[in-house]
N, C-alpha and C positions, 0 to 999 in steps of 0.2 A: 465413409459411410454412405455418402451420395452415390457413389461407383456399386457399393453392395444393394442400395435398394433400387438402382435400373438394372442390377444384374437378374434380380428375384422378377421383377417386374417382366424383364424379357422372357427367363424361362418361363412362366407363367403365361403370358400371351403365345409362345410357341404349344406349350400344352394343350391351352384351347384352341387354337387353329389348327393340332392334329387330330383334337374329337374330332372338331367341328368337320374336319375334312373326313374322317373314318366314315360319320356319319351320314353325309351328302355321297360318299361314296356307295355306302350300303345303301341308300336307297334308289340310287342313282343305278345300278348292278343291279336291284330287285327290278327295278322299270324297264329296263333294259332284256334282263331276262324273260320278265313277263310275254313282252312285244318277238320274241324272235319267236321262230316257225317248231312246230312237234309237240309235243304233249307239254301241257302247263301246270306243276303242279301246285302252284297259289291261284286260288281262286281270289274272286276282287275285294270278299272282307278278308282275308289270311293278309294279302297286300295292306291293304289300310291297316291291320292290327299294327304288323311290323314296320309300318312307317311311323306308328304311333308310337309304338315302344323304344326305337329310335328315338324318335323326339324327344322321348319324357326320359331318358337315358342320358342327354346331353342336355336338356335342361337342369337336370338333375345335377351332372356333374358341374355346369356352370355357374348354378347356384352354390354350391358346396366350394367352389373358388371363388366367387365371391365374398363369400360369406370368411372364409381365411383370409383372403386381401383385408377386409374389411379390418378383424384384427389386427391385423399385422400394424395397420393404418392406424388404428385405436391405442396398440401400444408403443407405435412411436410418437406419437403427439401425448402420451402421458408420460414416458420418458424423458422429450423434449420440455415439457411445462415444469419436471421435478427439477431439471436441469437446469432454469429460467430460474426459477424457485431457490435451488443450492446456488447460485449467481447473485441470488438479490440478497440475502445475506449470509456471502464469504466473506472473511476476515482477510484481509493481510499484512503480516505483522512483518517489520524489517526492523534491523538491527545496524547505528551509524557511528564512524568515529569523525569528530567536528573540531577544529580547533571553536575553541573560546574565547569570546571577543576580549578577554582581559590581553590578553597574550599570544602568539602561536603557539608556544611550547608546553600549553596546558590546553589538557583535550578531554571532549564531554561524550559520552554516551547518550545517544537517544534512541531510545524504541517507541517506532510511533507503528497506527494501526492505519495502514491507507485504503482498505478494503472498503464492503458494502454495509458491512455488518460488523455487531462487534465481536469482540476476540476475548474467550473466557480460558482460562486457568492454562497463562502461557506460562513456557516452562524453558529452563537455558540448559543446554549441555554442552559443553567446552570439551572440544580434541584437538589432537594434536596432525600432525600432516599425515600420518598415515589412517586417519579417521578413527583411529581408538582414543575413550575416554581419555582426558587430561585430568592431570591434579597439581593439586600446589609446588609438588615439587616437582615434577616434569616439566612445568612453563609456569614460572614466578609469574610471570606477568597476571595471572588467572584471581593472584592476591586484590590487587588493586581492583577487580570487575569484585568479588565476592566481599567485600565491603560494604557493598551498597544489596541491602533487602531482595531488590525485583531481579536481582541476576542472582544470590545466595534460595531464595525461598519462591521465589517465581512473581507473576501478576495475576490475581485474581480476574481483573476484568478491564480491556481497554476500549472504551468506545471510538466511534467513528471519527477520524480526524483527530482522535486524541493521541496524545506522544508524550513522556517521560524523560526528562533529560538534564543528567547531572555530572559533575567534575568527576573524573577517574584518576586520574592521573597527571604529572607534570613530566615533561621531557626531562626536566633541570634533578630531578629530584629520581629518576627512575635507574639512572646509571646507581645509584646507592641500596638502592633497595632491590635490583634486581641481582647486583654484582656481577653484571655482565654486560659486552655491550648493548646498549641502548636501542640498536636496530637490529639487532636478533631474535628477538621474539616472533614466532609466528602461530595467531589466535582463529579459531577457527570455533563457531560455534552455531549450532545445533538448534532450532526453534520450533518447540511446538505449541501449538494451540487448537484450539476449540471455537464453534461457534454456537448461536445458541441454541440448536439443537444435538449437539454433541457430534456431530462431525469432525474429523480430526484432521491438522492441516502443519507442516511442516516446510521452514523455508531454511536456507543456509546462510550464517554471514564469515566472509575469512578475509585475513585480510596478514600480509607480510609487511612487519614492523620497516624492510627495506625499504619500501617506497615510500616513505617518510625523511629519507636521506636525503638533504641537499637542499630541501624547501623551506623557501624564505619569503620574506612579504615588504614591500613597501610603501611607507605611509601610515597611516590609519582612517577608518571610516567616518563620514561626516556622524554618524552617533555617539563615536569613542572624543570627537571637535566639541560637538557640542556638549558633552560633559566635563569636558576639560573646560570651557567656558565658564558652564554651570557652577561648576567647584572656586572658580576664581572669584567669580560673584559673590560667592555664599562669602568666600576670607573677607570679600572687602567689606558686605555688610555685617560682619562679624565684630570687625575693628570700628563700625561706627557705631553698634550698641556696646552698652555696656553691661555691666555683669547682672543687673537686676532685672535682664530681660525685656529692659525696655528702652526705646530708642533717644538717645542724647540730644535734644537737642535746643541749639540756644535761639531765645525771640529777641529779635533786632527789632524795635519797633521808630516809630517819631524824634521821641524824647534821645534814643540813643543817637540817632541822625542827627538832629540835633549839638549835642554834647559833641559826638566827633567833628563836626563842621567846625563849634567854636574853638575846639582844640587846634585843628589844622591852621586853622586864620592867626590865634595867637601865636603857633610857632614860625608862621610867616613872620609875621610883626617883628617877633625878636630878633628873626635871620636880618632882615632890613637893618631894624636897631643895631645889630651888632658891624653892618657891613659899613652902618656912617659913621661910625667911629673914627 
């Protein structure tokens, strides 16, 4: 775009420096004429007319290229601004497959909106590798996405930084319900959306069930630690209330300190007693 408007610019300036030149010529040729020897036949206002008319001739046209420059200049900066404008609120919507922190082998769809703006009446189309519509029976797998509302009937409306994201599917469970193997599938799907001025915007997501083959993980994350902590806590304070909801517990006071003291002392007493025998 840069290259096209110093290419207009240059014509443009050659334009005018061939008036300009025609111009300074002709009158340059009249002056000249005038001064050489034999009969004249511009007298000195005929001269001045046609220097004038000159003038006002390449005024004229300079003005009239200005004044197109001028536009040109006017509707690339309103162009630019609408441009700025359809920038400040573009949506863009993408489409992810996540394992889930419960498991690797159970995986979540999210559709989030990472754009400027928000994203109204997004819409899912599922195909298959040669880019024609899928269906259920062409790619089973398309069951398990059309379960869930926002990929079956679409998203009305995703605001900024907002994202959607829920269980699809399990690895463990997919070899059953597809009757096939489990990394054959390949999902390919089709995203449109809106912004909110009804500009319409399309992104792609695909993705080959094979490169899911072979991935493994080890460990778990200190969040998946500390729930496992969490849950252990809970059993132990579980087992120390009891069923009425409220917490067990016995008051050891003086008197009981007491009583155990003189218990202890007596069954000294008797060990002794029995040892002098």
């Amino acid at each position: 775009m840069a290259f096209a408007i110093s290419e207009k610019r240059g014509s443009i300036f050659l334009m005018v420096a061939a008036i300009s030149g025609a111009a300074v010529a002709f009158v340059f040729g009249v002056f000249i004429g005038n001064t050489l020897p034999g009969p004249n036949i511009f007298s000195q206002d005929t001269l001045s007319s046609w220097v004038t008319a000159a003038a006002t001739v390449m005024i004229t046209v300079l003005t009239f290229i200005l004044a197109v420059e001028t536009w040109r200049l006017r509707a690339a900066q309103s162009a630019q601004i609408e441009n700025l404008h359809r920038e400040s609120i573009q949506p863009s919507v993408s489409l992810s497959l996540n394992t889930n922190s419960a498991g690797i082998h159970f995986m979540d769809a999210k559709v989030a909106n990472t754009g400027k703006g928000i994203a109204k009446n997004i819409q899912f189309l599922f195909r298959d590798k040669s880019g024609a519509s899928a269906t259920d029976e062409t790619e089973p797998i398309i069951k398990s996405f059309k379960k869930l509302a926002m990929f079956e009937h679409g998203i009305e409306s995703l605001g900024v930084g907002q994202e959607l994201s829920s269980f699809v599917f399990s690895f463990l469970e997919l070899g059953a319900e597809l009757g096939q193997d489990i990394f054959s599938p390949y999902l390919s799907v089709l995203i449109s959306y809106e912004d909110v001025e009804g500009y319409s915007y399309k992104n792609t997501f695909s993705v080959n069930f094979i490169q899911f083959k072979g991935i493994s993980k080890l460990g778990s994350s200190p969040i998946e630690e500390i729930s496992k902590e969490i849950q252990k806590f809970r059993q132990i304070f579980e087992k120390v209330s009891n069923s009425n909801k409220r917490l067990g517990v016995d008051v050891y006071d003086f008197q009981d300190r007491k009583i155990e003291t003189e218990e202890f002392q007596a069954m000294i007493e008797e060990q002794r007693r029995r040892n002098s025998i």
